[in-house]
ZAKOL-578438 format. One record per residue (C-alpha): residue in three letters; y, x, z; residue number from 0. Coordinates in Angstrom, 1 decimal. Layout:
N
aa; north; east; up; i
Ala; Y; X; Z; NUM $
...
END
This chain:
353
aa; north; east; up; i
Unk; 96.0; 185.9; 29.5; 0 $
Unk; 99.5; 185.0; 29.8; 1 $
Unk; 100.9; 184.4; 33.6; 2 $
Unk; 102.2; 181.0; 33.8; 3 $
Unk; 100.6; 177.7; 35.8; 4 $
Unk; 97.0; 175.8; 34.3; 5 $
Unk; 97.1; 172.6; 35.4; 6 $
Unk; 93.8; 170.0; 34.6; 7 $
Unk; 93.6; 167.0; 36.2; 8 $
Unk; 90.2; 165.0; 35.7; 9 $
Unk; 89.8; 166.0; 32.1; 10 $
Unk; 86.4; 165.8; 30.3; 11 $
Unk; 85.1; 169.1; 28.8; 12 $
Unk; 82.2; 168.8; 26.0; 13 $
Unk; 82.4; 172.2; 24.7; 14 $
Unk; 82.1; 175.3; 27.1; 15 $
Unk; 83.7; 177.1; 24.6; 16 $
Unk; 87.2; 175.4; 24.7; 17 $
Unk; 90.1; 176.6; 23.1; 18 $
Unk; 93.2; 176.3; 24.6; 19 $
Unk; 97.0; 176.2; 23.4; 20 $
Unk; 100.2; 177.3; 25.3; 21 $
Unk; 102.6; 174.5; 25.8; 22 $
Unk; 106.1; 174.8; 27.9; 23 $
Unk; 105.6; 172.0; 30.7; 24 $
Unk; 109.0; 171.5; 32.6; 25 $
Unk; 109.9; 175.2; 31.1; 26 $
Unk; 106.7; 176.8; 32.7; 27 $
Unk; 103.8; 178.0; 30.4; 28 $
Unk; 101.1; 175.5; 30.6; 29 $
Unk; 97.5; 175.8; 28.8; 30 $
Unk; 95.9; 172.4; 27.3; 31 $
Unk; 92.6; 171.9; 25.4; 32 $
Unk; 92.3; 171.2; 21.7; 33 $
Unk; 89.0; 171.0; 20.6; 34 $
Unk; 86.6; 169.0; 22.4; 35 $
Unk; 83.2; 169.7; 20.4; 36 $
Unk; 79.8; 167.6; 21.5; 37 $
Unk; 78.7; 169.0; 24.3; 38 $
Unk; 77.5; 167.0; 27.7; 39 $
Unk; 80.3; 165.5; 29.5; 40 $
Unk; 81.2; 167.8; 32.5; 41 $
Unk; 84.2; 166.0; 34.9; 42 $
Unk; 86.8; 168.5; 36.4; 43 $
Unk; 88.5; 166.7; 39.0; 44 $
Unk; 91.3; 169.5; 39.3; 45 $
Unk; 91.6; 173.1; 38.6; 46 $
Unk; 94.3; 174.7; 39.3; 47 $
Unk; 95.3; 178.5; 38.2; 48 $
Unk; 98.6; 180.2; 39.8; 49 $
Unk; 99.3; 183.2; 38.4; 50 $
Unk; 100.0; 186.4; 40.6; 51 $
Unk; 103.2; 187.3; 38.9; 52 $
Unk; 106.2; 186.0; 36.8; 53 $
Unk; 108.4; 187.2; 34.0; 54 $
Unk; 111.4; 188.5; 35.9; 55 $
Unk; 115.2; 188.0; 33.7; 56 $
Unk; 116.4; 191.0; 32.4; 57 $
Unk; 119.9; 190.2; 33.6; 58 $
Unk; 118.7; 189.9; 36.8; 59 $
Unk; 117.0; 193.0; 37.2; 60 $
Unk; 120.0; 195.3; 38.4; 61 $
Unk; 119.7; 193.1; 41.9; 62 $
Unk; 116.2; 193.6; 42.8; 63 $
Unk; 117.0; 196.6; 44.3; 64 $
Unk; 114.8; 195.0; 47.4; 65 $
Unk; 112.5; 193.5; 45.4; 66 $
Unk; 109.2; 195.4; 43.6; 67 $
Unk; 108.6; 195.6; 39.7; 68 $
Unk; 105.7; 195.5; 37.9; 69 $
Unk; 105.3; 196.8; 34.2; 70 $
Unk; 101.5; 195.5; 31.8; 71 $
Unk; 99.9; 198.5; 30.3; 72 $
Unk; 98.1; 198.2; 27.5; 73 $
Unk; 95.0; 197.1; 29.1; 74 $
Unk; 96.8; 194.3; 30.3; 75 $
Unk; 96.9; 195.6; 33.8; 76 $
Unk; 99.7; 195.2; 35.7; 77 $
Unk; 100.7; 198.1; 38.1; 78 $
Unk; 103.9; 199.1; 40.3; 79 $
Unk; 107.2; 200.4; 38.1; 80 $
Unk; 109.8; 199.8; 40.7; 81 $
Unk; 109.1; 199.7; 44.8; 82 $
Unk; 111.2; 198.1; 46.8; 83 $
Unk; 114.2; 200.3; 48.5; 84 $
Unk; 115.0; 202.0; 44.7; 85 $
Unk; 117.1; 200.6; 42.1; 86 $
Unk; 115.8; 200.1; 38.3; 87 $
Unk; 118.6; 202.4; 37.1; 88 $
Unk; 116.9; 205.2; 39.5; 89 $
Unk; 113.2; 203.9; 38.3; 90 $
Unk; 114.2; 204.4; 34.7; 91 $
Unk; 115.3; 208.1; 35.3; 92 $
Unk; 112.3; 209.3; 36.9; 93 $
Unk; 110.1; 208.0; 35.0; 94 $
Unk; 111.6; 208.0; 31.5; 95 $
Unk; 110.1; 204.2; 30.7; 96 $
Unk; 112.1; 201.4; 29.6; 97 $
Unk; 109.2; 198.6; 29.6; 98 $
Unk; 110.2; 195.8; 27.5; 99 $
Unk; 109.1; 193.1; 30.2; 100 $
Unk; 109.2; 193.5; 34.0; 101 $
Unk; 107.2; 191.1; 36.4; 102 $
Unk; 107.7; 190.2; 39.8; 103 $
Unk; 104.7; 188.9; 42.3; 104 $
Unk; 105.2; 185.0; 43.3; 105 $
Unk; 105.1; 185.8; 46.9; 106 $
Unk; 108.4; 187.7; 46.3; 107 $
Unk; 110.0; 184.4; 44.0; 108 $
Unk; 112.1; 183.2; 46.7; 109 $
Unk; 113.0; 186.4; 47.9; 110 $
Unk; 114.5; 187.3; 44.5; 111 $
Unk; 116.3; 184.2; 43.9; 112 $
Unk; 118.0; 184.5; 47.5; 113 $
Unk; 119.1; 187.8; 46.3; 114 $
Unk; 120.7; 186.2; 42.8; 115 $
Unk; 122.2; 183.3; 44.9; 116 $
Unk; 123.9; 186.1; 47.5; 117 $
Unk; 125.3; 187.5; 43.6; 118 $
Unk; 126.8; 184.5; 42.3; 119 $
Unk; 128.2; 183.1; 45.2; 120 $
Unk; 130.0; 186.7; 45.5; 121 $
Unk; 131.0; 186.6; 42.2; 122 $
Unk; 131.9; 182.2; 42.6; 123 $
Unk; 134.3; 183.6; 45.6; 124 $
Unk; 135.7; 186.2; 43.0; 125 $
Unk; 135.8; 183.7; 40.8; 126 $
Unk; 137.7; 180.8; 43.0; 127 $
Unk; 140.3; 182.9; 44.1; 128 $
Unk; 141.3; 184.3; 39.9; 129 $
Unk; 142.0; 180.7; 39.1; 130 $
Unk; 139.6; 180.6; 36.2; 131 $
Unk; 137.6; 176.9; 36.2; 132 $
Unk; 135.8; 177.5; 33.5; 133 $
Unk; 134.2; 181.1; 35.2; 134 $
Unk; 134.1; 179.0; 38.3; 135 $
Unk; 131.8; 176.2; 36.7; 136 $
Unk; 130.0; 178.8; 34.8; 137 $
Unk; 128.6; 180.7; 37.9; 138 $
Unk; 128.0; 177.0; 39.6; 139 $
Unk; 125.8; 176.6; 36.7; 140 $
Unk; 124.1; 179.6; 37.2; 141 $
Unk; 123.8; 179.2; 41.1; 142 $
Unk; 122.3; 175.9; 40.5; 143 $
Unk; 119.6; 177.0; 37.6; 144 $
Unk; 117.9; 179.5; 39.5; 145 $
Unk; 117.8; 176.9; 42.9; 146 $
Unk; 116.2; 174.9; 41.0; 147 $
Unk; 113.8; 176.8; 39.1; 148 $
Unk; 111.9; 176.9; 42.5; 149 $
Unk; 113.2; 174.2; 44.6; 150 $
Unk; 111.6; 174.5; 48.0; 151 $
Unk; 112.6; 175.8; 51.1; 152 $
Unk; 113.7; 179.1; 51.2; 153 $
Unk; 115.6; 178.6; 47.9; 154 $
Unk; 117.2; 174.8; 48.5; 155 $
Unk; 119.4; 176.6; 51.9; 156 $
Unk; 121.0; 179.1; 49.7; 157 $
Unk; 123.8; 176.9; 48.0; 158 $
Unk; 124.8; 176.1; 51.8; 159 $
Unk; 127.3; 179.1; 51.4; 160 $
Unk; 127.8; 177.8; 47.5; 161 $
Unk; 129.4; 174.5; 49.2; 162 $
Unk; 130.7; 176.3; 51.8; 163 $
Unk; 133.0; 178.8; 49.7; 164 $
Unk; 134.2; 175.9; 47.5; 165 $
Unk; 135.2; 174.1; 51.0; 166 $
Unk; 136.9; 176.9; 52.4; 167 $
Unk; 138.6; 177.5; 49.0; 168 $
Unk; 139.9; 173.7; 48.6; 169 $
Unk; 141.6; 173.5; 51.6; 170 $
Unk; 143.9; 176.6; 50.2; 171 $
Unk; 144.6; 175.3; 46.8; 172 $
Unk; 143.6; 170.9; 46.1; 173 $
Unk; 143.3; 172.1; 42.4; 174 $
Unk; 139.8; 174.6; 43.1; 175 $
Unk; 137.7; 171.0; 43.0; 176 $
Unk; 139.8; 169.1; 40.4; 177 $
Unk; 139.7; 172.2; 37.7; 178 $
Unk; 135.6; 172.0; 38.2; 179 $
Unk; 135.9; 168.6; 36.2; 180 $
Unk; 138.6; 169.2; 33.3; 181 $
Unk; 136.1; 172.4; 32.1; 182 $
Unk; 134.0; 171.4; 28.7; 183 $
Unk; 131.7; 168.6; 29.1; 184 $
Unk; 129.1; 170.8; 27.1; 185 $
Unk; 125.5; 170.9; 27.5; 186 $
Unk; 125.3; 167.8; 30.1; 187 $
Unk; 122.1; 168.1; 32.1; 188 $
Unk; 120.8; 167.4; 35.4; 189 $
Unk; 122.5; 170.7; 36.9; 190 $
Unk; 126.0; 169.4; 35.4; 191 $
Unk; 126.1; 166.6; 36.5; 192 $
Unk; 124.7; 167.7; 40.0; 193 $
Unk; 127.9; 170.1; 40.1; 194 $
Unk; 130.2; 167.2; 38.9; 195 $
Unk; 129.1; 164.5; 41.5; 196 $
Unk; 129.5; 167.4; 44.3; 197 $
Unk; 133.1; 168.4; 43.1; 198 $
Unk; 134.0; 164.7; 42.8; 199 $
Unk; 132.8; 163.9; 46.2; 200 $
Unk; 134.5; 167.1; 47.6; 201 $
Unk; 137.4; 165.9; 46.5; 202 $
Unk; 137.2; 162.0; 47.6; 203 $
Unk; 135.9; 163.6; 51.1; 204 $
Unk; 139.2; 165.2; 50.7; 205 $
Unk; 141.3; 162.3; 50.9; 206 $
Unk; 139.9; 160.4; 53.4; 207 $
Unk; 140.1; 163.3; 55.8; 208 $
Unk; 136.7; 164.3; 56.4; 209 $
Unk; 136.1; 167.0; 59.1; 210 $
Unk; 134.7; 170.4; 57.7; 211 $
Unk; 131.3; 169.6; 59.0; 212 $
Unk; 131.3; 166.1; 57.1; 213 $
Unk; 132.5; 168.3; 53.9; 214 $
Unk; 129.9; 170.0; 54.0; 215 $
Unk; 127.3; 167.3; 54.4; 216 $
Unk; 128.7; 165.2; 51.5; 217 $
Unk; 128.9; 168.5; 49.3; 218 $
Unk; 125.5; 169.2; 49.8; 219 $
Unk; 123.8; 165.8; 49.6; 220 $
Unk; 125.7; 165.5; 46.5; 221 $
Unk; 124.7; 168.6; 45.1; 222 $
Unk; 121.2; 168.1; 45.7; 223 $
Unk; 121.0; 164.5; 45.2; 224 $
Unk; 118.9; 165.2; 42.2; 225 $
Unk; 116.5; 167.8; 42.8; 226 $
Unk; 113.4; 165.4; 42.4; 227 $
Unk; 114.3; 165.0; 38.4; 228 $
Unk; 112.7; 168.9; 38.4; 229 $
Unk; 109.6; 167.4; 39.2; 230 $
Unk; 110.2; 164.6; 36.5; 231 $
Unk; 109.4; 165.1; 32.5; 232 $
Unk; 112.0; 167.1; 31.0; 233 $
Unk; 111.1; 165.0; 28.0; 234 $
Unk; 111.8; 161.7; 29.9; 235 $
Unk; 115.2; 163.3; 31.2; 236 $
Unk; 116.6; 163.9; 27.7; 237 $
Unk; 114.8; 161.3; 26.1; 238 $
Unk; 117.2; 160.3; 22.8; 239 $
Unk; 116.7; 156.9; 23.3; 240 $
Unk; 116.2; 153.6; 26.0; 241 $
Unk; 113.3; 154.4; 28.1; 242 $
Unk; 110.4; 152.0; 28.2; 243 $
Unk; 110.1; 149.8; 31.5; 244 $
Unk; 107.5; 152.8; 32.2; 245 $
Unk; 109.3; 155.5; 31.7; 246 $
Unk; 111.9; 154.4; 33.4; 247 $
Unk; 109.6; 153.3; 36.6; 248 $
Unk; 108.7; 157.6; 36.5; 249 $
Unk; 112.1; 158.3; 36.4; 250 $
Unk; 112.9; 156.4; 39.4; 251 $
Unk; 110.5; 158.5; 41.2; 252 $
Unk; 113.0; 161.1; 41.4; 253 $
Unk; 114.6; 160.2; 44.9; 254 $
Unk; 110.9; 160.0; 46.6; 255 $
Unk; 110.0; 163.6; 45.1; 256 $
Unk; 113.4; 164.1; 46.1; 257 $
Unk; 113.3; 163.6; 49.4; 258 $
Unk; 109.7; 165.4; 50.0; 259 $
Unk; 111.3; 168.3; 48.8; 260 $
Unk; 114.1; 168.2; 51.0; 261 $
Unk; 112.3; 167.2; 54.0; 262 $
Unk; 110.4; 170.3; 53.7; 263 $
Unk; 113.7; 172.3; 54.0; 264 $
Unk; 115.3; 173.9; 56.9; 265 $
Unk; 118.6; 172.1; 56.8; 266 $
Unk; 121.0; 171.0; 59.8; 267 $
Unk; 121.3; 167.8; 58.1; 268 $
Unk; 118.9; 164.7; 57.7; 269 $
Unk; 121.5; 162.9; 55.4; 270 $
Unk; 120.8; 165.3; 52.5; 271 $
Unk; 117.0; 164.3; 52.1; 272 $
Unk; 117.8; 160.5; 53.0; 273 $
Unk; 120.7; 160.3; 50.2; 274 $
Unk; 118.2; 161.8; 47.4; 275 $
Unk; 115.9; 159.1; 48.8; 276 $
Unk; 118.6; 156.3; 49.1; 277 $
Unk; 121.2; 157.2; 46.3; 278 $
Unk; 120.2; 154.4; 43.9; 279 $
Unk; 120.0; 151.7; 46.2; 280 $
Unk; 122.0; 148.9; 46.6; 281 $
Unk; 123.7; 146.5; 49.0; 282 $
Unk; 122.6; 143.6; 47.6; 283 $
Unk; 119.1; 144.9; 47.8; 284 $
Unk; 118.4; 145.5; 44.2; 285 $
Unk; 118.4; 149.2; 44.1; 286 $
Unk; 115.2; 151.6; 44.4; 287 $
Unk; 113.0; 152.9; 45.5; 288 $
Unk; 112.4; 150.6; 48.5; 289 $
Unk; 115.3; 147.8; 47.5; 290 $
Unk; 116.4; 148.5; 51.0; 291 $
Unk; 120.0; 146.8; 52.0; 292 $
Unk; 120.7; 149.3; 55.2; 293 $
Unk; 122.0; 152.3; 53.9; 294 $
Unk; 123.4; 155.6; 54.9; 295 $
Unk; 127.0; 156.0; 54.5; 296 $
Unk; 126.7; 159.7; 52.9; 297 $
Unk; 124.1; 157.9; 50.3; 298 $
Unk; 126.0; 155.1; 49.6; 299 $
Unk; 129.0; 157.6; 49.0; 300 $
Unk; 127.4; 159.9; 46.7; 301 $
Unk; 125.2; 156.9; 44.7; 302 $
Unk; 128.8; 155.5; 43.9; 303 $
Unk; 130.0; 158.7; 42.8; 304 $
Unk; 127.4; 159.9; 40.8; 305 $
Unk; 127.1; 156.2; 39.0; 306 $
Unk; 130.9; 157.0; 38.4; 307 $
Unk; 130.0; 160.5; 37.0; 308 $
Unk; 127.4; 159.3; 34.8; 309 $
Unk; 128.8; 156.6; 33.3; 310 $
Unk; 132.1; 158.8; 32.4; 311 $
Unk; 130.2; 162.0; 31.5; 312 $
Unk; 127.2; 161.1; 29.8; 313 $
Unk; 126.9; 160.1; 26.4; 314 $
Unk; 123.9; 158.2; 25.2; 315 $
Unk; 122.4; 156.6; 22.2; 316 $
Unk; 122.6; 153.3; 23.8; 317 $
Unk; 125.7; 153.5; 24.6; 318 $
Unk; 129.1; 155.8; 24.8; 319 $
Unk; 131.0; 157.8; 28.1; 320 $
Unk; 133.4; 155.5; 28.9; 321 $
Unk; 137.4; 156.4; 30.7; 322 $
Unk; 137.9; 156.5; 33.9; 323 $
Unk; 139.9; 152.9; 34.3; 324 $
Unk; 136.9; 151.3; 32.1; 325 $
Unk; 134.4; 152.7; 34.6; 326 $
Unk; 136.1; 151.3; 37.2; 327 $
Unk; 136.5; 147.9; 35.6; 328 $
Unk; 132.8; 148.4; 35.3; 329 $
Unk; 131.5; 149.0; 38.0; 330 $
Unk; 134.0; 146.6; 40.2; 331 $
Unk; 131.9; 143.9; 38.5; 332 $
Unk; 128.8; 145.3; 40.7; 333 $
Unk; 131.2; 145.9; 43.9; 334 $
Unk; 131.9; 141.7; 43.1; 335 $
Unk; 128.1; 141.4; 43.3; 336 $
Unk; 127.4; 143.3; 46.4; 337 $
Unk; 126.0; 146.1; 45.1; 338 $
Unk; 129.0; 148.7; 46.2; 339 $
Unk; 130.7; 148.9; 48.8; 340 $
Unk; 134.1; 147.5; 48.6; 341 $
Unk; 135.8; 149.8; 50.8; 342 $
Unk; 134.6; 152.8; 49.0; 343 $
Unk; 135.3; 151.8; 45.7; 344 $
Unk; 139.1; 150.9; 46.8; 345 $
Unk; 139.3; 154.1; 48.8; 346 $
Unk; 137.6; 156.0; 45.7; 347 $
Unk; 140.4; 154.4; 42.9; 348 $
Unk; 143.3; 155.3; 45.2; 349 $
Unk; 141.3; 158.9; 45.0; 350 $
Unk; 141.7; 159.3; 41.7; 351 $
Unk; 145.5; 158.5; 41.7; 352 $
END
């Protein structure tokens, strides 16, 4: 069998002898039924299948120095290639065996992607200080991927030093944050834009003065303001279309998964799970989740920046990414309506000057 996640929820079986198909659910290997045959009705309210161990990234495999590797044979068993404490170029030399695929044990996930985070954000402080954006965004990207290809505690904490490098960095050289957002516009996705609204609000924290320990607050609430869409539909996310009043009620489940997963997490900081709860709300009381009017000033920040963001960034079929000024004109019309705050959006323009 392949290692991935099976996932039924109350689904009928009438055949015992069910075949099943692979599918790619949210990029993990899923198994669904496809023929249903005659059989009695037997009702499984939920069965759920981890697998022991996960396809580890080729790339990747140079930094598991600490981390064991497992090889299939071909009886389909998997046993040890590489112990912790020994490198896979060592492994490879004593043994004379170049599997084609390597596997790691969940229990070890987060333990290898806190090693790969530890990589890229040496090679992001490598990367800041040669004055090359688009490496710069490149490893953000990266960074951000494998966070969020297990976002729970133990992986979330790792970009702490992510924001804090591109902190430390800024207050050298203003143009670190401001080169993160002339690089290509390529690709847009959830991570993207995640990276965007955290160097825009980096930079706006910038100019009104914020103390290091608000920097890094605003940084991190921005860059995780959307880690509930990785729990969302990938299908709903990149939909090329207008989403249906449903659809669009699921998406707006993002900032309560959101902030589950981040109140699960060992940060410092309450504001980062209450703005991934709060970030689409408004003033006026017509945002969501709750329609709440009392918000937190790090969520009100960062939901008027990553409106800003999206509207300028993302294309859509509905509708074009707009300049700047046009934004602004845009979204001035909702500050007129109570929906922004006022002082924000004028402190934000002057920003941008």
């Amino acid at each position: 069998m392949d290692f991935g996640l099976i996932e039924f929820f109350k689904c009928k079986i009438r055949n015992p002898k069910l075949k099943i198909k692979k599918i790619l659910h949210f990029g993990i290997p899923t198994f669904q039924y496809t023929n249903w045959g005659k059989a009695p009705n037997l009702l499984i309210t939920r069965i759920k299948i981890v697998a022991d161990y996960i396809e580890a990234k080729k790339s990747r495999l140079k930094y598991y120095q600490k981390i064991p590797l497992y090889y299939q044979t071909k009886e389909r068993k998997l046993v040890l290639y590489k112990p912790a404490g020994k490198t896979i170029e060592e492994v490879r030399l004593e043994k004379e065996l170049v599997p084609g695929k390597l596997y790691i044990k969940q229990e070890d996930k987060i333990k290898a992607i806190q090693v790969i985070q530890k990589v890229f954000n040496r090679q992001l402080s490598e990367d800041v200080r040669s004055n090359n954006p688009d490496k710069v965004k490149e490893t953000l990207v990266n960074i951000v991927q494998e966070t969020l290809a297990e976002p729970r505690s133990g992986s979330l904490e790792g970009v702490s030093e992510t924001v804090n490098i591109l902190i430390n960095e800024y207050t050298k050289d203003s143009d670190v944050i401001k080169n993160l957002l002339i690089v290509s516009k390529q690709d847009y996705s959830t991570v993207i834009h995640s990276i965007n609204v955290m160097a825009i609000v980096l930079g706006y924290a910038n100019f009104i003065d914020c103390s290091l320990y608000d920097k890094k607050i605003l940084g991190l609430s921005a860059l995780l303001h959307d880690v509930g869409k990785t729990k969302i539909d990938t299908a709903l996310l990149t939909a090329p279309r207008k989403l249906t009043d449903e659809e669009f009620n699921e998406i707006k489940q993002h900032t309560i998964r959101g902030h589950d997963i981040l109140s699960r997490c060992n940060f410092r900081y309450k504001e980062i799970a209450t703005t991934a709860l709060q970030h689409h709300e408004k003033l006026d009381g017509s945002g969501y989740p709750y329609g709440i009017t009392n918000i937190e000033q790090t969520a009100q920040i960062v939901g008027f920046i990553d409106c800003y963001e999206a509207l300028t960034n993302d294309d859509r079929p509905y509708r074009n990414a707009m300049s700047p000024l046009k934004t602004l004109k845009l979204i001035k019309q909702d500050v007129q309506s109570d929906k922004f705050s006022r002082n924000i959006f004028e402190t934000f323009a002057y920003s941008l000057l």
